[in-house]
Short mmCIF file of the C-alpha atoms (twelve columns), coordinates in Angstrom:
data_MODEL
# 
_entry.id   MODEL 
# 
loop_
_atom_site.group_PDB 
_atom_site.id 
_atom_site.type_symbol 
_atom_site.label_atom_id 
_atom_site.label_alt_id 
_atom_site.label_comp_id 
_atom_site.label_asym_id 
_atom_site.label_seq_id 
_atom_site.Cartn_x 
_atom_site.Cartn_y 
_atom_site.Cartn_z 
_atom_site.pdbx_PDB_model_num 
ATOM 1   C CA . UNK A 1   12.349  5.130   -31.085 1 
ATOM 2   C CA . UNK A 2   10.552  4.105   -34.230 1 
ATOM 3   C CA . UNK A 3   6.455   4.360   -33.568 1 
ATOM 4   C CA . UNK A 4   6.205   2.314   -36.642 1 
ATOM 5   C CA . UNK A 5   8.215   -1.013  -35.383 1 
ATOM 6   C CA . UNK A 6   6.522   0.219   -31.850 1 
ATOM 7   C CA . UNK A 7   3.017   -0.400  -33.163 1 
ATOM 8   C CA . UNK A 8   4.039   -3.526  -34.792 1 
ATOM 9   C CA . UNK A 9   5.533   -4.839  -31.658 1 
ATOM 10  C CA . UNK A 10  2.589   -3.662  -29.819 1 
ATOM 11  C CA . UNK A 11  0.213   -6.088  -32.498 1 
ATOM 12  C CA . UNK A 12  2.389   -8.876  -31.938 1 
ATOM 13  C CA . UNK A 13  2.354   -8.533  -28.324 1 
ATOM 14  C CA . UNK A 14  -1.369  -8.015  -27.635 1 
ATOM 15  C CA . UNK A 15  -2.038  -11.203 -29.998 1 
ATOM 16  C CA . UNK A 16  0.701   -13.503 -28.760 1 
ATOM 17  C CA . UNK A 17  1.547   -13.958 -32.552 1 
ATOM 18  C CA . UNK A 18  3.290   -12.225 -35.462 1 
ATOM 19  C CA . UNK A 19  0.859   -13.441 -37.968 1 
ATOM 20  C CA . UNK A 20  -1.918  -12.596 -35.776 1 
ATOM 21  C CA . UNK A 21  -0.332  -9.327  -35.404 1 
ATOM 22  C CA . UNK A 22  0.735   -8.815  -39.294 1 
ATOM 23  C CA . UNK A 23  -2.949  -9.428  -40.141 1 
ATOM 24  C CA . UNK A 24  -4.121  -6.976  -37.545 1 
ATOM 25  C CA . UNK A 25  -1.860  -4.536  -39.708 1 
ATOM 26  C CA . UNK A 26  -2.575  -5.355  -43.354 1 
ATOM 27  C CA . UNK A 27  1.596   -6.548  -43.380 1 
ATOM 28  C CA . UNK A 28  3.135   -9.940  -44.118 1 
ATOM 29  C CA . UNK A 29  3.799   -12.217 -41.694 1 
ATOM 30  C CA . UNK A 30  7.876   -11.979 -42.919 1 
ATOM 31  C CA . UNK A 31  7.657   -8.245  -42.739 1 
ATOM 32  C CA . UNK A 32  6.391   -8.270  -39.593 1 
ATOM 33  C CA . UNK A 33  9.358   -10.585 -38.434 1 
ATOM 34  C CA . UNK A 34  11.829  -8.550  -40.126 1 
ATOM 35  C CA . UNK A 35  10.648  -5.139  -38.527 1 
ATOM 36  C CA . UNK A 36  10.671  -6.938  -35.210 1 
ATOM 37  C CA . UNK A 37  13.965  -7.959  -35.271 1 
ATOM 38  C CA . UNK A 38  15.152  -4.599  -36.341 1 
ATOM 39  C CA . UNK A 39  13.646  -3.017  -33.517 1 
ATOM 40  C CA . UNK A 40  15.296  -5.525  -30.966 1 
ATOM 41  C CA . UNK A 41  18.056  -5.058  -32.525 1 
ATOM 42  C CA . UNK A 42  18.106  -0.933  -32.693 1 
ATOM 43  C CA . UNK A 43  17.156  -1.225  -29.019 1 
ATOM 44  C CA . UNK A 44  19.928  -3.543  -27.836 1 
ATOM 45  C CA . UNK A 45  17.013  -5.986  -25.760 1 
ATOM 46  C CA . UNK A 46  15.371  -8.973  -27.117 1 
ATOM 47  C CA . UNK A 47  11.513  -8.415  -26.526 1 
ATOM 48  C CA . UNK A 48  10.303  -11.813 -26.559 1 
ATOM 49  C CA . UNK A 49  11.475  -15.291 -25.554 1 
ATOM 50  C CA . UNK A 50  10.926  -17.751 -28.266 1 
ATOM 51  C CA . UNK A 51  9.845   -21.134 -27.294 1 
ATOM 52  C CA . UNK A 52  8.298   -24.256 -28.554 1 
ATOM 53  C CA . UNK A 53  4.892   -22.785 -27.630 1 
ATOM 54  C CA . UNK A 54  5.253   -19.857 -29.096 1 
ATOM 55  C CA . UNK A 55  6.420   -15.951 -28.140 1 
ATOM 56  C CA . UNK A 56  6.170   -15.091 -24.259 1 
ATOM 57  C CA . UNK A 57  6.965   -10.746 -23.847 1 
ATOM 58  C CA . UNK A 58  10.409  -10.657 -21.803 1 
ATOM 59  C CA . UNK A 59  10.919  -8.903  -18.811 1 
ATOM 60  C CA . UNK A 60  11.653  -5.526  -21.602 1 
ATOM 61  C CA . UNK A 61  8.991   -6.615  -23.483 1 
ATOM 62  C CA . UNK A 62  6.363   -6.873  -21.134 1 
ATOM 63  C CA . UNK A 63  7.467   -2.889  -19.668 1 
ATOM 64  C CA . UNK A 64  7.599   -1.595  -23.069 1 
ATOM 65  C CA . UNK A 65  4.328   -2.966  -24.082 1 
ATOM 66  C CA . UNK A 66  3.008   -1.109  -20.899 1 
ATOM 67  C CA . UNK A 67  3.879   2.177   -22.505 1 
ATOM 68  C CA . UNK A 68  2.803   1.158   -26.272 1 
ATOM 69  C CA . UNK A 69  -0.572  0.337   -24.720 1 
ATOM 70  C CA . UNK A 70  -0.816  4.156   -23.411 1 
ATOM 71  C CA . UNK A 71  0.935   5.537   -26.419 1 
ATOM 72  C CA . UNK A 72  -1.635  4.112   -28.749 1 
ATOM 73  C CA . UNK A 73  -4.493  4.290   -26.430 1 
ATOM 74  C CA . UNK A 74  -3.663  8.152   -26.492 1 
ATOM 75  C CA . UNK A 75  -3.511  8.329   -30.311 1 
ATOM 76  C CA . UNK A 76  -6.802  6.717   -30.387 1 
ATOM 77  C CA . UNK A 77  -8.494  9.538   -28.054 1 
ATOM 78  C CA . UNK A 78  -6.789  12.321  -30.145 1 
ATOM 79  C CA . UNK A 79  -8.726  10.873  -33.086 1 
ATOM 80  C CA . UNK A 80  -11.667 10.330  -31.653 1 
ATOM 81  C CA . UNK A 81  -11.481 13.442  -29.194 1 
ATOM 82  C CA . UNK A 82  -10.781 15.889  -33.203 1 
ATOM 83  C CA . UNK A 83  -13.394 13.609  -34.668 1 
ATOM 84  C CA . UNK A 84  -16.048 13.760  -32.471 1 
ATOM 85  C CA . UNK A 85  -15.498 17.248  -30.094 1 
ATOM 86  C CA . UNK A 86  -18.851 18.627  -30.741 1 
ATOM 87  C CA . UNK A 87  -21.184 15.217  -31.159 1 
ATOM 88  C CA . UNK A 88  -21.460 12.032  -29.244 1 
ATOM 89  C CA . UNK A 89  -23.939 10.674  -31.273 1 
ATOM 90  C CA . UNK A 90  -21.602 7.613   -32.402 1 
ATOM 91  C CA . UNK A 91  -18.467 5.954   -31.147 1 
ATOM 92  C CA . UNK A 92  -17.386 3.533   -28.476 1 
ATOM 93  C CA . UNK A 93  -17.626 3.596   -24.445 1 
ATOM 94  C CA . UNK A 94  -15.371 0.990   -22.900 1 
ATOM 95  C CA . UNK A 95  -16.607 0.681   -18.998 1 
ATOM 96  C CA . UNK A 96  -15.297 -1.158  -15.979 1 
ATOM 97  C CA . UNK A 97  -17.395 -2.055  -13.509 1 
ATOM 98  C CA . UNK A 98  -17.182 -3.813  -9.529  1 
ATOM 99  C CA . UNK A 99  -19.480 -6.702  -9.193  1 
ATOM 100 C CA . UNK A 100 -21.861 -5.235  -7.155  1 
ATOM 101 C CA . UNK A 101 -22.608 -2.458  -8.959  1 
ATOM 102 C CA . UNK A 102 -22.423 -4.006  -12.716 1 
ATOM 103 C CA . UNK A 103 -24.978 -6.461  -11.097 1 
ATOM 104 C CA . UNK A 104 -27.561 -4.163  -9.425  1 
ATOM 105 C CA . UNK A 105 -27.020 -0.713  -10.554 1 
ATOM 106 C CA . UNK A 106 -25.672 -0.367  -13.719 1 
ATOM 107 C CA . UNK A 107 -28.249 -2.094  -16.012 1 
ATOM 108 C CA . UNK A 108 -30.504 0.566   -15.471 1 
ATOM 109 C CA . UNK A 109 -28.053 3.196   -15.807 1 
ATOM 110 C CA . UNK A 110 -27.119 1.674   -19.641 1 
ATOM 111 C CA . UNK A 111 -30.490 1.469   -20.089 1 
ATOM 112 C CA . UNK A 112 -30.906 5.430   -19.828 1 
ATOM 113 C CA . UNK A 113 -27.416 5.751   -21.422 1 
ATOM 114 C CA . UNK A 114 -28.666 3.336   -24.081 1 
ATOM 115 C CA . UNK A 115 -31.912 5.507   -25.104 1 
ATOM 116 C CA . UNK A 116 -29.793 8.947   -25.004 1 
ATOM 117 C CA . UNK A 117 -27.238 7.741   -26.837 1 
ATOM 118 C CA . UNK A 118 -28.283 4.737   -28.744 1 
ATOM 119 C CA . UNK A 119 -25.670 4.628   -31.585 1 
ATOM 120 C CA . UNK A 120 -23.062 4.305   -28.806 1 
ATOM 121 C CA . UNK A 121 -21.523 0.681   -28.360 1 
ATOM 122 C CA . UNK A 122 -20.543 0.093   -25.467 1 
ATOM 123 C CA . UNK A 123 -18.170 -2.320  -23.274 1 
ATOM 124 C CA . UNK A 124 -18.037 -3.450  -19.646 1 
ATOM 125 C CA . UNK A 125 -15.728 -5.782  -18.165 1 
ATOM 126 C CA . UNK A 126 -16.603 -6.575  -14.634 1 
ATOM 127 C CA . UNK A 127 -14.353 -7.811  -11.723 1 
ATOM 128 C CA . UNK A 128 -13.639 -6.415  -8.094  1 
ATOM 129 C CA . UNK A 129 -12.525 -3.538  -7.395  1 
ATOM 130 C CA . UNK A 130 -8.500  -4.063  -7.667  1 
ATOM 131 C CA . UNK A 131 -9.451  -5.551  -11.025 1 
ATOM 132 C CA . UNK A 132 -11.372 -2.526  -12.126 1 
ATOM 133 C CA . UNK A 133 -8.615  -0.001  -10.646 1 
ATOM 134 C CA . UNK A 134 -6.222  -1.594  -12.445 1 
ATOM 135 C CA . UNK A 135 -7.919  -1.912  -15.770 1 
ATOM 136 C CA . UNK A 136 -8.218  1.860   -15.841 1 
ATOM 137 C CA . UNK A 137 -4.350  2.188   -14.909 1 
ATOM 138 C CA . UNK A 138 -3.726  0.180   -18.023 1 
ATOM 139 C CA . UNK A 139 -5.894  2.300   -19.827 1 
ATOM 140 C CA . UNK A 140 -8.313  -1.113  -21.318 1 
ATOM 141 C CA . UNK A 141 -11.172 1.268   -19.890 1 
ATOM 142 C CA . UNK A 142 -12.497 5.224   -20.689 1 
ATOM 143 C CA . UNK A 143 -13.770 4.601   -16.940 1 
ATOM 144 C CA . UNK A 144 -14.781 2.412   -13.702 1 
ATOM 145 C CA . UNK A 145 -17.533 1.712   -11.328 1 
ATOM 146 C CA . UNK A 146 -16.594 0.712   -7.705  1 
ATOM 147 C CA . UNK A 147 -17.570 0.695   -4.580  1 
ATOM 148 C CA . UNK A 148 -15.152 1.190   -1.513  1 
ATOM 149 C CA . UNK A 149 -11.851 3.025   -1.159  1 
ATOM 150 C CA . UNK A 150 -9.650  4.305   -3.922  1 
ATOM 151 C CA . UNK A 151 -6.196  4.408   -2.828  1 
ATOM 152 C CA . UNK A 152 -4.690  3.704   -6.112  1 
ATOM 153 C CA . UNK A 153 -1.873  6.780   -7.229  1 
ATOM 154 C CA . UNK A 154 -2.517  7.796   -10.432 1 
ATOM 155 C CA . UNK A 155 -6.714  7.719   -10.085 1 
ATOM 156 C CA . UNK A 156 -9.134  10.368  -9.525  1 
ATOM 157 C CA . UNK A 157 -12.461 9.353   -8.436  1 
ATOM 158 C CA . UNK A 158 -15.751 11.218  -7.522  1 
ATOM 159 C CA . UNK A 159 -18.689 9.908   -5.246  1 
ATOM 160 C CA . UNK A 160 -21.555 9.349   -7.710  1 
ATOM 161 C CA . UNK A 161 -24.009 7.513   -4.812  1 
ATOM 162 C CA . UNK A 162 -23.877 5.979   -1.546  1 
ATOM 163 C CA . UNK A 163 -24.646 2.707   -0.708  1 
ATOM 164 C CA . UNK A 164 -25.166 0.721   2.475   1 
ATOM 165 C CA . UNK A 165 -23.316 -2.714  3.909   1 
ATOM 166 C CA . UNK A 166 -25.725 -4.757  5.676   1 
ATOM 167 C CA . UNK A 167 -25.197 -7.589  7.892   1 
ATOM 168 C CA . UNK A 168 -27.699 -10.356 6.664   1 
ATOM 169 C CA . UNK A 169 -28.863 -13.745 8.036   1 
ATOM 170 C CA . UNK A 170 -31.042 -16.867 7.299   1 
ATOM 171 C CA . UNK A 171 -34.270 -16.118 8.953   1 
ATOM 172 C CA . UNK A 172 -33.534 -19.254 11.364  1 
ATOM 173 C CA . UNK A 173 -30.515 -17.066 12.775  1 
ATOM 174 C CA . UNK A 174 -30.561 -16.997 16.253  1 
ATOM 175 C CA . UNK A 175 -29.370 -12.886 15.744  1 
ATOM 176 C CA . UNK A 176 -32.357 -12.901 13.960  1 
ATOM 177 C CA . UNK A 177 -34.878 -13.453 16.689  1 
ATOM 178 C CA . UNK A 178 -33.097 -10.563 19.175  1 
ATOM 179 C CA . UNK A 179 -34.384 -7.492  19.509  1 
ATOM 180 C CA . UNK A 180 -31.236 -5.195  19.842  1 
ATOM 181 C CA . UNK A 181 -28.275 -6.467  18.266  1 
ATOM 182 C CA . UNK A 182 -24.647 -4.944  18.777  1 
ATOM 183 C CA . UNK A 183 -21.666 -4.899  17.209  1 
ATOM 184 C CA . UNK A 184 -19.815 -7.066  19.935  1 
ATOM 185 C CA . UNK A 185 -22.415 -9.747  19.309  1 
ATOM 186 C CA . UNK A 186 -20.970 -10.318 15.722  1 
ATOM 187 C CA . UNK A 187 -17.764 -11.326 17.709  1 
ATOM 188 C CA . UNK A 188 -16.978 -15.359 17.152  1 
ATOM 189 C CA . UNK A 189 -19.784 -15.633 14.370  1 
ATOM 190 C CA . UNK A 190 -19.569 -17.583 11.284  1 
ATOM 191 C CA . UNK A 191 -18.839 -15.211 8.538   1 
ATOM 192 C CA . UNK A 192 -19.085 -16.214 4.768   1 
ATOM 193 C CA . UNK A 193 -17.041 -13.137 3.228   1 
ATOM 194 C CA . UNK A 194 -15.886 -11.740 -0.573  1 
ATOM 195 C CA . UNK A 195 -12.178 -12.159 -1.678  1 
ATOM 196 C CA . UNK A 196 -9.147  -9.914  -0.879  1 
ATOM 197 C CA . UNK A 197 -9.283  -7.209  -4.112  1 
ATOM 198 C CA . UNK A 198 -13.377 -6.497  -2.802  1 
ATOM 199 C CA . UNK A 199 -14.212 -3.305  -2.621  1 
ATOM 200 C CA . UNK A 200 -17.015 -5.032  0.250   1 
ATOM 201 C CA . UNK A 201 -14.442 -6.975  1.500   1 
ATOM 202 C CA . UNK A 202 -12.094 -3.427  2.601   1 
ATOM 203 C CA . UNK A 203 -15.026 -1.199  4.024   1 
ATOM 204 C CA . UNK A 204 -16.237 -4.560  5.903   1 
ATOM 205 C CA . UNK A 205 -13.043 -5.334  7.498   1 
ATOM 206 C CA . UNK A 206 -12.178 -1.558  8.362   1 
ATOM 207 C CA . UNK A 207 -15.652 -1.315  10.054  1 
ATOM 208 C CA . UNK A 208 -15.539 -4.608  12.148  1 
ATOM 209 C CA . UNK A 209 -11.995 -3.279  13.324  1 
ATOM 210 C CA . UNK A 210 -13.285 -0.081  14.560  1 
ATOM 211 C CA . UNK A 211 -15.603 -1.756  16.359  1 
ATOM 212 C CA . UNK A 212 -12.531 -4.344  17.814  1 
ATOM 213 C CA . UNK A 213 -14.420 -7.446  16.433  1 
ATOM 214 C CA . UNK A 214 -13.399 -10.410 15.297  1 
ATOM 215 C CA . UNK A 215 -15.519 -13.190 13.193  1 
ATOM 216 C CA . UNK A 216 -14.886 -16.242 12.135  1 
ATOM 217 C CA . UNK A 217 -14.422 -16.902 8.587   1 
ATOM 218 C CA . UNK A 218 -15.805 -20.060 7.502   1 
ATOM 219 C CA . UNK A 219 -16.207 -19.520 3.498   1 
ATOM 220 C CA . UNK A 220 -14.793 -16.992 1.117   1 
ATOM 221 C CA . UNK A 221 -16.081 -16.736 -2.420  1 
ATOM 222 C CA . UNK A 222 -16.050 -14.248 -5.141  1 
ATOM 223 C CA . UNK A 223 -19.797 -13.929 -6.214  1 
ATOM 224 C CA . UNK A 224 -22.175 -12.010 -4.328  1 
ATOM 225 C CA . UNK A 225 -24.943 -13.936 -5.500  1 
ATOM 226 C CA . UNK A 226 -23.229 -17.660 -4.536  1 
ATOM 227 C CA . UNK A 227 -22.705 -15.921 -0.730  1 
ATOM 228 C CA . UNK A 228 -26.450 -15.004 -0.980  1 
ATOM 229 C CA . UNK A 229 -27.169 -18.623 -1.604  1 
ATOM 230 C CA . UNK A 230 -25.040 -19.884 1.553   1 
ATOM 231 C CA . UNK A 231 -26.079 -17.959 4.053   1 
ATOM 232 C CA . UNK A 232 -29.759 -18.610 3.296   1 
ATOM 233 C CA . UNK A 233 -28.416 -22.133 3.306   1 
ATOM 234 C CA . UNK A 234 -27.686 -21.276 7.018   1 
ATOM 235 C CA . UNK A 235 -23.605 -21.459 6.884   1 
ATOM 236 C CA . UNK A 236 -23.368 -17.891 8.311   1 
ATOM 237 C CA . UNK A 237 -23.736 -14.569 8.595   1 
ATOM 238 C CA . UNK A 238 -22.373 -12.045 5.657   1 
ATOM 239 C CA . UNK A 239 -22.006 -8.114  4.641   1 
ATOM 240 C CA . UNK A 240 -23.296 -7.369  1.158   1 
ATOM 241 C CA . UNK A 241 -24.779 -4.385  -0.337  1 
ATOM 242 C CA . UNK A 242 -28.275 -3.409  0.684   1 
ATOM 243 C CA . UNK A 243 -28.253 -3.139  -3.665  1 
ATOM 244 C CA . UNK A 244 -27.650 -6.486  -3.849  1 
ATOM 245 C CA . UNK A 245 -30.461 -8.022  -1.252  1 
ATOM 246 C CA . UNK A 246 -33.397 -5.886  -1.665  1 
ATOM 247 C CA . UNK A 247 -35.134 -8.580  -3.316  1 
ATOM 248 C CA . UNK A 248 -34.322 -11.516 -0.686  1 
ATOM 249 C CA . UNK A 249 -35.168 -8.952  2.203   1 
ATOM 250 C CA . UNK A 250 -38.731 -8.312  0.747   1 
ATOM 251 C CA . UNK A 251 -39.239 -12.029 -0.015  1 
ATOM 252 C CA . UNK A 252 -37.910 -13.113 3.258   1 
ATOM 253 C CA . UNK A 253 -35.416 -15.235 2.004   1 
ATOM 254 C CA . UNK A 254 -32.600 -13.411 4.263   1 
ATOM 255 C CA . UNK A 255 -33.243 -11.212 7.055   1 
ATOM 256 C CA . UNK A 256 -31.354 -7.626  7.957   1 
ATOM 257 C CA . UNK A 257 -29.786 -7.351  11.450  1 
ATOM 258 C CA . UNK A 258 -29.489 -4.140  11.775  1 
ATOM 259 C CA . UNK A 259 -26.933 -2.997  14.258  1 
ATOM 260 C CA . UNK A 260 -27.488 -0.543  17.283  1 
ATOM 261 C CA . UNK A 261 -24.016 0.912   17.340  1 
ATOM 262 C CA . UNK A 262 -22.515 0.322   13.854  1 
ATOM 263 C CA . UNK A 263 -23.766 1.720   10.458  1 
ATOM 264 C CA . UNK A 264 -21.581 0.975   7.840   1 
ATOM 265 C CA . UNK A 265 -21.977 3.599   4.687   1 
ATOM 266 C CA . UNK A 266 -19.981 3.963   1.334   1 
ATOM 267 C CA . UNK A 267 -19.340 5.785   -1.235  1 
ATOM 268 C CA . UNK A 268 -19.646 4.646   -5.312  1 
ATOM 269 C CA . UNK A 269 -16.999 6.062   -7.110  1 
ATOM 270 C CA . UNK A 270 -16.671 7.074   -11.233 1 
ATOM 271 C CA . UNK A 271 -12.946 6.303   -11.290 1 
ATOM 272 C CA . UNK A 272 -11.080 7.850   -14.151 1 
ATOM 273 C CA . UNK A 273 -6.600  7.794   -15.005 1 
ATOM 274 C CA . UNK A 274 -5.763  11.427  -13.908 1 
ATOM 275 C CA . UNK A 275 -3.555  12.033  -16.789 1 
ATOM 276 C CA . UNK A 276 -6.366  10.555  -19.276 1 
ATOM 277 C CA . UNK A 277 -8.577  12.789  -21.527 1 
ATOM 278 C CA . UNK A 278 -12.400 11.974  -20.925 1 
ATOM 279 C CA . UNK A 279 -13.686 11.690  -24.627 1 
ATOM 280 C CA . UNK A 280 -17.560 12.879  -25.422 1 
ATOM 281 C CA . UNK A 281 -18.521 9.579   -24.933 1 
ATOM 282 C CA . UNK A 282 -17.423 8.816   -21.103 1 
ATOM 283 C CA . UNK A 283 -18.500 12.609  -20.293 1 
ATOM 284 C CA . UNK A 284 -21.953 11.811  -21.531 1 
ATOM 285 C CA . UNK A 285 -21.982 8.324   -19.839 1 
ATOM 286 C CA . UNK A 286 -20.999 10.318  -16.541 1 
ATOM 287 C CA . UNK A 287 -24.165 13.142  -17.339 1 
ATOM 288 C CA . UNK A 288 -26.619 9.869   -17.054 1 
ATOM 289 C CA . UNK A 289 -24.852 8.425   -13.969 1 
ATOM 290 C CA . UNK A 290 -25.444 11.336  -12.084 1 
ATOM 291 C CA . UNK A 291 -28.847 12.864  -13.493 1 
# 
């Protein structure tokens, strides 16, 4: 296989557009066509369907671009890894992080990062945890940030902190006003919950089943802070991240019902692709996570 049509397929497919892609190169926008056609053709597969609206990756297409994206991913750490194997005083971090924890832990953990290391730009793209899993799959991130299980073949992940799920109410709640709350009285409740892909979401569920519980669902939404909103609005109960509610516990805003017989612990993981070199830059990030 030729790594230079490769690359220039690569361009056109991560742009949606061979002049996009010729100008990411410093090529023509005919020499760019040509080469792509010569590839299709050497591999016996047409890579993209051409339509009115412009190039869509076939079926191919969209497989081979899978491997480009770790091919030259790769090529890019060997640089940097040569370039930069006894300094991390410049370069590029490229982070993914779960909701929860890009929203209440890891400011002040760039922060620190940030005065270490302060020639080092870095990137975060945030999302839940199946987002963040996947974007360090598809190799778009050095490393990610959730919270919950990691189940994913292909990932290693180590325990950086633990963090705690806590059920929380509007102080009106009637669970509010009991003095010894149990599991079993969650059963039938109105439950405003995150979306499937949560890294809350999966330890929440797996607890309540232990416990042979079932709520009600009444609301699901994807932003911790909108559910913090609701359920002071009185629509129902939810399980959130102590992380993400010490500030509406000690104003009073919400209120903690904290549960005789169920406890509901997890880990935060530093998720990384096994088969993916850590670069100066992501092993100094993970130094400051820890320290």
């Amino acid at each position: 296989m030729n790594l230079h049509h490769l690359a220039i397929f690569h361009q056109i497919a991560e742009t949606g557009s061979v002049s996009l892609g010729a100008e990411q190169l410093l090529i023509s926008q005919p020499a760019a066509s040509k080469q792509l056609k010569e590839f299709e053709a050497a591999l016996g597969e047409q890579l993209f369907d051409r339509t009115g609206k412009g190039l869509r990756l076939t079926t191919v297409g969209k497989l081979l671009n899978e491997y480009a994206r770790k091919i030259f991913t790769l090529e890019a750490e060997a640089e940097q890894a040569v370039a930069q194997l006894r300094e991390v005083s410049r370069g590029e971090l490229f982070l993914g992080a779960s909701t929860t924890i890009a929203g209440y832990l890891l400011p002040q953990v760039l922060a620190r990062f940030h005065q270490q290391h302060p020639k080092i730009r870095v990137h975060v793209s945030v999302g839940n945890t199946a987002f963040v899993h996947q974007q360090v799959l598809d190799y778009r991130v050095d490393l990610g940030l959730t919270e919950g299980f990691v189940e994913e073949p292909g990932l290693t992940a180590t325990s950086f902190a633990e963090d705690e799920l806590v059920v929380v109410a509007a102080a009106t709640h009637p669970l509010v006003k009991k003095r010894r709350v149990k599991a079993d009285d969650l059963s039938g409740q109105s439950f405003v919950l995150r979306e499937s892909g949560s890294g809350t979401r999966a330890v929440q569920e797996q607890a309540i089943s232990m416990c042979g519980v079932e709520v009600k669902e009444v609301m699901t939404l994807s932003s911790t802070e909108a559910i913090k909103h609701v359920v002071a609005a009185g629509v129902g109960l939810a399980i959130v991240s102590r992380l993400s509610v010490e500030a509406e516990l000690a104003s009073g805003e919400l209120r903690a019902i904290r549960l005789a017989d169920l406890s509901i612990p997890r880990p935060l993981h530093v998720v990384q692709a096994h088969d993916r070199f850590a670069g100066p830059a992501a092993r100094a990030f993970r130094d400051v996570l820890v320290s």
